[in-house]
C-alpha positions in Angstrom: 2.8 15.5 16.4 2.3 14.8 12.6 -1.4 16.3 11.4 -3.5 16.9 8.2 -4.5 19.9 7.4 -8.4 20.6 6.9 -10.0 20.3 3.9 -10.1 22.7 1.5 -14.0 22.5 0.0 -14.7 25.7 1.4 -12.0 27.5 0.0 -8.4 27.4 -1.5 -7.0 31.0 -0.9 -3.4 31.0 -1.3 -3.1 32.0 2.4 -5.3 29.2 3.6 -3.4 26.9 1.0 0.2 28.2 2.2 -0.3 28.3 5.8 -1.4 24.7 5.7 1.8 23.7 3.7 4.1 25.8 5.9 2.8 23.7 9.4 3.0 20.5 7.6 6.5 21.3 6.3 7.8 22.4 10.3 6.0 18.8 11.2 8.3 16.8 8.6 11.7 18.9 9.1 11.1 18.2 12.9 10.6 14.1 11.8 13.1 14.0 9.0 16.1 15.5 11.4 14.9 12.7 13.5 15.9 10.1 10.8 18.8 12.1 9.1 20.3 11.5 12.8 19.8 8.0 12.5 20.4 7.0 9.1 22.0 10.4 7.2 20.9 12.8 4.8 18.1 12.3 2.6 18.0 11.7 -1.0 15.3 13.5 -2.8 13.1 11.1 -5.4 11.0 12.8 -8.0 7.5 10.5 -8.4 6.5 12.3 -11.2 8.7 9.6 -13.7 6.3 7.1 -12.1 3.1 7.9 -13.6 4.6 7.8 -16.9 5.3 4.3 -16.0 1.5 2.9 -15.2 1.1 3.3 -19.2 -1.3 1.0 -19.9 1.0 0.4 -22.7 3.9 -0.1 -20.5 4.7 -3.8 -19.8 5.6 -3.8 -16.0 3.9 -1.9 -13.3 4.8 0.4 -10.9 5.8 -1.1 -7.7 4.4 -0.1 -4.4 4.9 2.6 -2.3 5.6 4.9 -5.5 2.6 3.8 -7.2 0.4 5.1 -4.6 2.9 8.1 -3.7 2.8 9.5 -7.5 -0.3 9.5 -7.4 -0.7 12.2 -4.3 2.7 13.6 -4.3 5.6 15.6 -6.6 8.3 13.9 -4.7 9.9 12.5 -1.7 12.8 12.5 0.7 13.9 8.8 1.4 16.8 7.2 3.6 18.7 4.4 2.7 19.4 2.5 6.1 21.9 -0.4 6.1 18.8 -3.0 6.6 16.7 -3.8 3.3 13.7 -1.3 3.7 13.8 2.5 3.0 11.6 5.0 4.5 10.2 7.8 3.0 8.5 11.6 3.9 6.1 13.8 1.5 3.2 15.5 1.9 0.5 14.9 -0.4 -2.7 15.7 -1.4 -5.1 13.3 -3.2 -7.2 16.2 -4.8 -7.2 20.0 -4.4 -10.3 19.9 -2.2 -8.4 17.0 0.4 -6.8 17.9 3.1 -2.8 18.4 2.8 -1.9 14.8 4.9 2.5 14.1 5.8 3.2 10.3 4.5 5.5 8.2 5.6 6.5 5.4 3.5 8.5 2.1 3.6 9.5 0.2 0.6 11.6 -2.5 -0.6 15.2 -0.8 -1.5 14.3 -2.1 -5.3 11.2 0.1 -5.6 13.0 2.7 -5.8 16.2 4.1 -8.0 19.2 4.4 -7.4 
């Protein structure tokens, strides 16, 4: 069963902090063995490239899912199927007082690189 963590306004002690991350981790290693079955290994995609990209002076935007996903996450592990769409695991966090939350993703295969 995939969960959030509680929030942290209360407080962030390391051990509260880690012990959330370590039972979201189990959740999405019991999910992404699931898929790697399915489809093969992961790739990892690092989102941080992506919010260099929303630059206002930048002349495209970023497309969806990593525009969101950068915003709440470090990076992703995503599986390229044979059909068009690719799913994608992280954990994220939207601010250090939110609760830790898994994310699962599907985007077009050209939102993302190669």
């Amino acid at each position: 069963m995939l969960r959030r963590s509680q929030d942290f306004r209360d407080g962030r002690g390391p051990e509260v902090v880690e012990a959330a991350e370590r039972q979201l981790e189990a959740d999405l290693t019991a999910l992404a063995g699931v898929l790697t079955g399915r489809w093969g290994a992961p790739v990892t995609v690092d989102l941080w490239p992506y919010l260099e990209a929303d630059r206002p002076d930048r002349e495209s935007g970023v497309p969806e899912p990593p525009a969101f996903l950068c915003t709440v996450a470090g990076g992703m592990q995503v599986w390229r199927p044979p059909s068009s769409g690719r799913p994608a695991l992280a954990i994220g966090q939207a601010d250090r007082e939110f609760p830790l939350e898994p994310l699962l993703a599907v985007g077009d295969a050209s939102s993302l690189p190669e």
